[in-house]
Structure formats: C-alpha cells, structure tokens
N, C-alpha and C positions, 0 to 999 in steps of 0.2 A: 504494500500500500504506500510505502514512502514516506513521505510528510505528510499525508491524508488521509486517513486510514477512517473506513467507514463507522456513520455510527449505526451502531444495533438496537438502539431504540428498543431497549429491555421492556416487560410492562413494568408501571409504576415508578417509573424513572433509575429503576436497581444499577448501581454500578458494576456491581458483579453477577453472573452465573454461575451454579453448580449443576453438574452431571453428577448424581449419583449410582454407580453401578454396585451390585452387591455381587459378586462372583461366588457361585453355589458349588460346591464340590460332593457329590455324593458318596464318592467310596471309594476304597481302590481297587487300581485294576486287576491283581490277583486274588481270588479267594475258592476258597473250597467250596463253598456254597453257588459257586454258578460252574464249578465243575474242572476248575482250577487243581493240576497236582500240588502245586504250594503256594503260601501266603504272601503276601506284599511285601514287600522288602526296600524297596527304593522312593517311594512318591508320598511322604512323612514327614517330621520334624525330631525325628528318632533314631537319632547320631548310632551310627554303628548297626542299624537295624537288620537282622538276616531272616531270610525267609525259611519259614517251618514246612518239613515236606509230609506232606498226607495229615497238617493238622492246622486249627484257626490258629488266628491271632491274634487273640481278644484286644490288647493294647491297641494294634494296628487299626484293628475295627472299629474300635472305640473313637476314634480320633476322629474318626469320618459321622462315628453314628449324631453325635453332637448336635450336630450342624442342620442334619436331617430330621432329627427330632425333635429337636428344640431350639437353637440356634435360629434357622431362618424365620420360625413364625415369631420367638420374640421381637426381631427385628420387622416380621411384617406385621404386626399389631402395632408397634410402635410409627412403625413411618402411616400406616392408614390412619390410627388415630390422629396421628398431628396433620394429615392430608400431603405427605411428603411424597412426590413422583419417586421412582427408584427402577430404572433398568436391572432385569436379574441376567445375571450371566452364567451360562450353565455349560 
C-alpha cells in the first residue's frame, strides 16, 4: 500500500480486529482401538514418549481425551455466552 494504505472501516469505529481460531485436536494417530499394532509415540508433549506394542496408552490418550470432552465445550459455552465469533480448526 505505501504511504496509503486502505482504511477498513471496522464497525463501530474499532481500531483493531481479532480472528479467533481455536485449533481442535482429537486424538492421536496410533491406537489400539481403531486397530493400530501400537500406541502413539511421537504427536505429544511427552519428552521421551515410546510407543506400547499390542497395549493402550492411557497417558497418551489422556492428553487428547481432554480436549474432546471437556476442553472444547468449556471454551464453546464461554465464547456463545459472551457472543464471541470463533473459527474451529480441526
């Protein structure tokens, strides 16, 4: 734009915008239960993690179930109640 740079004419005169994205992660991609010979090992927060062969990984699982169970809906009762737009990224 140079020295001109368009105005965007926010409503209500806002100087700023927010994009909210909430980035959803359901699970990981190894598990016994979708038929997987072993458990997750790499896509965690769980330094040193190896993957169990022919058994769960409750920890591993755990990390994801969170999010799926209770994590997103606190976050989407709270953005409805206050009427907060939010992109979900899955």
């Amino acid at each position: 734009y140079g020295s001109s740079p368009p105005d965007p004419k926010w409503p209500n005169g806002a100087k700023v915008a927010l994009n909210l994205v909430l980035n959803y992660e359901e699970g990981g991609e190894n598990c016994l239960l979708h038929g997987d010979g072993e458990s997750e090992k790499l896509l965690s927060e769980i330094v040193g993690a190896g993957a169990i062969v022919g058994q769960r990984h409750a920890n591993m699982e755990s990390l994801y179930d969170y999010g799926s169970r209770s994590g997103f809906w606190r976050l989407h009762r709270l953005l409805t109640e206050k009427k907060v737009p939010c992109t979900v990224f899955g």
